[in-house]
N, C-alpha and C positions, 0 to 999 in steps of 0.2 A: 741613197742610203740603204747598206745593206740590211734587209729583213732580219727581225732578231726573234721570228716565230720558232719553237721548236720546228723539227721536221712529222713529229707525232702528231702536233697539237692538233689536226686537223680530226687525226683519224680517234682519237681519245675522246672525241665530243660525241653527244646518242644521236642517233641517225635521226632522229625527230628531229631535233634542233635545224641540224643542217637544212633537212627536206622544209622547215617550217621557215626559215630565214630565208632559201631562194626561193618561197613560193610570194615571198611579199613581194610587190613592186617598188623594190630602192634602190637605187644606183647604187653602183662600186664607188667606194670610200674614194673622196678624191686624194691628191697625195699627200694633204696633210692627215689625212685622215680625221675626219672632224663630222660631226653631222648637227643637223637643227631641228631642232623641238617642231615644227612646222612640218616634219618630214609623218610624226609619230602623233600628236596632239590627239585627234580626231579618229586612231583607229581602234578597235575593239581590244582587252588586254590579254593575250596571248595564251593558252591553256596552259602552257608549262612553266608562265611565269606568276599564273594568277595567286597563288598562296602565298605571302612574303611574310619571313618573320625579321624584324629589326630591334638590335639590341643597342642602346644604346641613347636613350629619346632625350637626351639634355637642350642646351639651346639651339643647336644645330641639327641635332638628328630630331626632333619635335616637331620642325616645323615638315622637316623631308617627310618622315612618316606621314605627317596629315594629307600632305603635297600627292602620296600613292593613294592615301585611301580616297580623294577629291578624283581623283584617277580611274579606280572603278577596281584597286587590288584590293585583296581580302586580306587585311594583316593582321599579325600576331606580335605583339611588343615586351621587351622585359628592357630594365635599366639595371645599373650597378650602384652599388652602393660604393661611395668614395669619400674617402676620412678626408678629412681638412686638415692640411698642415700648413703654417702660413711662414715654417722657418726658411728664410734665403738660402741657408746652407741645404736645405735640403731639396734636389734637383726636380726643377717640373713639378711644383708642390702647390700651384692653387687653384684647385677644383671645387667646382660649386655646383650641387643638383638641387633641382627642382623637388621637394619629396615628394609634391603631390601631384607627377606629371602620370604616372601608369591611374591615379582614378580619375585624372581627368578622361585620358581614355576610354578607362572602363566605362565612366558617363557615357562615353559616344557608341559605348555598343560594341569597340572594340573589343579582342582577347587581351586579355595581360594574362603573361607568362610569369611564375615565381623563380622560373630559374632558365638557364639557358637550354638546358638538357628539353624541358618542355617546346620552346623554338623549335627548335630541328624534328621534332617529331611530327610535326603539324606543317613544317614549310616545304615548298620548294624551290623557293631562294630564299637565303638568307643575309641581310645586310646588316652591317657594324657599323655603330659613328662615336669610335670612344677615346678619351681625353690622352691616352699615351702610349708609350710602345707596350709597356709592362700590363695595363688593363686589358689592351689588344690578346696578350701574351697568354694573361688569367684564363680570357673566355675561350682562346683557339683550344692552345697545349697545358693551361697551368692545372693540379692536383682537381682538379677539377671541370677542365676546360673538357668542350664536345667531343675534340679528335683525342682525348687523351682516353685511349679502350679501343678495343678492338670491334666493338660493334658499330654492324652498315652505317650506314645514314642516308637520310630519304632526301634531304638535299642536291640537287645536283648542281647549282651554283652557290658560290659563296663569296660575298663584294666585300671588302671592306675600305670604308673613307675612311678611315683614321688618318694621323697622318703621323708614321713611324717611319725608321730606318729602312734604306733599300733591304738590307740584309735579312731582316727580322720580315719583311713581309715575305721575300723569296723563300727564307726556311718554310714559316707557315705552310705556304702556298704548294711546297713540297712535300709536307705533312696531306693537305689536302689532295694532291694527286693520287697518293697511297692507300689512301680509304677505297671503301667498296661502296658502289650505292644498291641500299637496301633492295629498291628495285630497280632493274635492268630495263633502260629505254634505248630500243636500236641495238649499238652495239659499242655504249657506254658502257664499259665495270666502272668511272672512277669520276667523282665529281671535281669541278675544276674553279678556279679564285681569281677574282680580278682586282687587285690592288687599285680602286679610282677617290683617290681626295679631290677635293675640292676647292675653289676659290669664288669669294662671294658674301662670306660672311653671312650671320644670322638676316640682315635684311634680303640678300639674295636664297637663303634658305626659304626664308617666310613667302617671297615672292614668286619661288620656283625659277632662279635665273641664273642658277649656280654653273660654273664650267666645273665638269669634269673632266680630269687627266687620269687617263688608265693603261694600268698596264697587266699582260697577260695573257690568253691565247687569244687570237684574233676574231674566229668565230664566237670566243664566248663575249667578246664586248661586243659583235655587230649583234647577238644574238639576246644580247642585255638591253640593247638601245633604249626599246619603251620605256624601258626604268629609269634606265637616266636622264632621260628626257620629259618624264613626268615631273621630276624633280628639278631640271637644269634646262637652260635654255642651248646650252652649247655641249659637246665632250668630245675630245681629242684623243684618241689612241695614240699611245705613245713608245708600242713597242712588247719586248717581254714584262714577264713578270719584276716586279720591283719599280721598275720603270715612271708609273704612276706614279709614286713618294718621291723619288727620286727628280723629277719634275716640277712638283710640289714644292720641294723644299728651296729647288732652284729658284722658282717664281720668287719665292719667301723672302729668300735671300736678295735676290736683285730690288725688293721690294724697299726691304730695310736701307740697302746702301743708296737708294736713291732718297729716302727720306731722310737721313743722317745728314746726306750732303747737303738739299734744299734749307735741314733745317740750321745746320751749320755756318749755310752764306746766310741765311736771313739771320741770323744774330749776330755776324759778325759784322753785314752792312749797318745793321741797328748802331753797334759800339762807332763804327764807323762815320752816322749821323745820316746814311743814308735810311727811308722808310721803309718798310716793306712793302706798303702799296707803292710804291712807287719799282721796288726791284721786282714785284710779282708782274708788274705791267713789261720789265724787260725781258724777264725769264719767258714769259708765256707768248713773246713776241721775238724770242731770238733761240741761241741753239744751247739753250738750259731746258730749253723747256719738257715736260716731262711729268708723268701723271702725278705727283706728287705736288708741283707745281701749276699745273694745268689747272682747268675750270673743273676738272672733278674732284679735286683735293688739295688743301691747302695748312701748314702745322701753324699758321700763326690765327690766333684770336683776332676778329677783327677783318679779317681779307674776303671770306667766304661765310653767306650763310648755308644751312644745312647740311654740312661736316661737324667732324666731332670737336674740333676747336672753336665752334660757335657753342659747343653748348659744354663749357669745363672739360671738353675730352673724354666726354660720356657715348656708351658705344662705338661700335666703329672694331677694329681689329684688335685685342687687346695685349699690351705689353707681355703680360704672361704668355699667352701664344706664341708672340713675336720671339721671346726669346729659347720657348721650346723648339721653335722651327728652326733657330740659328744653334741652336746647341745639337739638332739632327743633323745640319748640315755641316756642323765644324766634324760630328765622329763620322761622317761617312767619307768625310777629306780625308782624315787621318788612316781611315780601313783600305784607304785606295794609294796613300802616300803624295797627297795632293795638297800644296801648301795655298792656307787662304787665310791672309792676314787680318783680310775685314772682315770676315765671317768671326773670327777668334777676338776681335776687339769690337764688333755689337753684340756679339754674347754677351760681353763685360758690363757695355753699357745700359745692354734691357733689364741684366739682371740686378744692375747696382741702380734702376729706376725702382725696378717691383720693391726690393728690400728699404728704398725710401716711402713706402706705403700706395706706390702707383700699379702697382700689379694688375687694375684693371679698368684702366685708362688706356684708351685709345694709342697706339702705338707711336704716333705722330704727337704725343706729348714731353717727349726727346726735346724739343723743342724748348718746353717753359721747365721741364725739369733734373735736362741733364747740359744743356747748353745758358740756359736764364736768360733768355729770348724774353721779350717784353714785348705784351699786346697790344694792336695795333688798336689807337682812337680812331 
């Protein structure tokens, strides 16, 4: 596959970086390009990475942040404030923060930042984990976002997991090359952005076991690894910039169309008279089978303990996500002219779940509340 690195990206990064990344002893990225927490775990945390400010500390970015500071990084935290609107009609609309996650922080000693502008002045990475393209959009470019001004900034990387449009993070991320950094290390002028979301869910967040997919200059994700691997057990470069979401959303997608289908035969075997314990014994033993199916997840009540359908479809991935991620993936089909019919008809179906009052239920509740799948005795 051919390399989708700029031809610049190399020489664009501070010559510390560079000289600081071949003095470690790691191998060359194999060719999926991927590395492991084992690699990084136990080593000291890098001088150019040690100051990190992360905005965003909801249930995913909460636990990440704790995950660097259990790590040995020095961070600096701010969150956003997000209105609640809970109308269907209106798109990507159910967010819920923590209010009292920046003093619990502050209890630990942490900095809490009151605004973003404070972040950046204090960091030298700084990473995002926020709920949609448009909040993404606030803090980069919006009437008040970091990069909207002409002045330096002292960051020279900037991550963000969110998980937005290829598009919207490429623009960013071009926004970000065009900056100046305040001070010049090597023979960097211009700090550089790695698009890396994530899979894993809040229990792989709290656990530090999260895979990241990133995308963006090559040197800056081998040059990121500590970070990500403080936080994740796995992360897979995936190419240029955008590349990451774009990944992401793939995953997403493939995600849902495999749970739509398991959860579709199991209700239809139901109407049919056959059980589910009994078609989960086929599926998981013939060529259905399939992580939705498998022993690590299951949408029917009754088949599996310690999934979210043993416990009412509480935690777990939730519907509103699900269907953010298929509503990123239906416009990024449509900006490429890329027709995807099941992408366009689980949109339909997560968002005509959430507007039935399931918005934060377990994705895998498709199942009892858009198919009327019956729990297994």
């Amino acid at each position: 596959m051919a390399s989708l690195i700029l031809p610049r990206a190399r020489a664009s990064l501070p010559l510390f970086l560079l000289v600081g990344h071949l003095s470690r002893p790691i191998s060359s990225p194999s060719p999926s390009r991927s590395a492991s927490n084992r690699r990084f775990s136990s080593g000291p945390v890098p001088p150019q990475l040690k100051n990190v400010g992360f905005i965003g500390v909801g249930n995913m970015g909460s636990h990440m942040a704790n995950n660097l500071i259990k790590a040995g990084y020095t961070l600096s935290v701010h969150d956003i404030s997000i209105s609640v609107n809970n109308s269907v009609s209106s798109r990507f609309c159910f967010w819920y923060r923590d209010s009292n996650v920046l003093e619990k922080f502050s209890k630990m000693g942490i900095c809490t930042a009151k605004t973003s502008y404070e972040i950046i002045e204090s960091s030298d990475v700084v990473i995002t984990m926020l709920p949609s393209t448009s909040h993404v959009m606030d803090v980069y470019t919006g009437p008040n976002g970091f990069l909207n001004g002409q002045n330096a900034l002292r960051p020279w990387l900037f991550i963000d997991s969110s998980t937005v449009d290829p598009l919207t993070s490429r623009s960013i991320s071009a926004t970000v090359s065009k900056s100046i950094l305040k001070e010049k290390k090597g023979h960097g002028d211009h700090p550089v952005m790695l698009d890396a979301p994530v899979s894993g869910g809040v229990n792989g967040a709290e656990a530090g076991t999260l895979t990241f997919m990133v995308g963006g200059p090559e040197e800056a994700y081998l040059a990121a690894q500590p970070l990500f691997l403080s936080m994740g057990k796995v992360s897979i470069y995936c190419g240029g910039s955008g590349n990451g979401v774009a990944a992401k959303i793939c995953n997403n997608l493939a995600m849902a169309v495999s749970m739509a289908g398991v959860s579709e035969a199991y209700a239809l075997g139901q109407s049919l008279g056959i059980t589910a314990k009994t078609l989960a014994k086929i599926f998981n033993s013939s060529s259905a089978r399939c992580w939705s199916s498998s022993d690590s997840y299951n949408p029917v009540p009754g088949i599996m303990e310690g999934v979210p359908s043993s416990r009412n479809y509480e935690g777990g991935f939730s519907c509103k996500l699900m269907a953010k991620d298929l509503g990123l993936a239906s416009a990024a089909a449509q900006e490429v002219g890329f027709r995807s019919p099941l992408t366009s008809q689980l949109y339909e179906i997560y968002m005509e779940t959430c507007g039935k009052g399931h918005s934060g239920k377990d994705f895998s509740c498709i199942f009892r509340h858009h198919y009327a799948g019956k729990d297994e005795k």
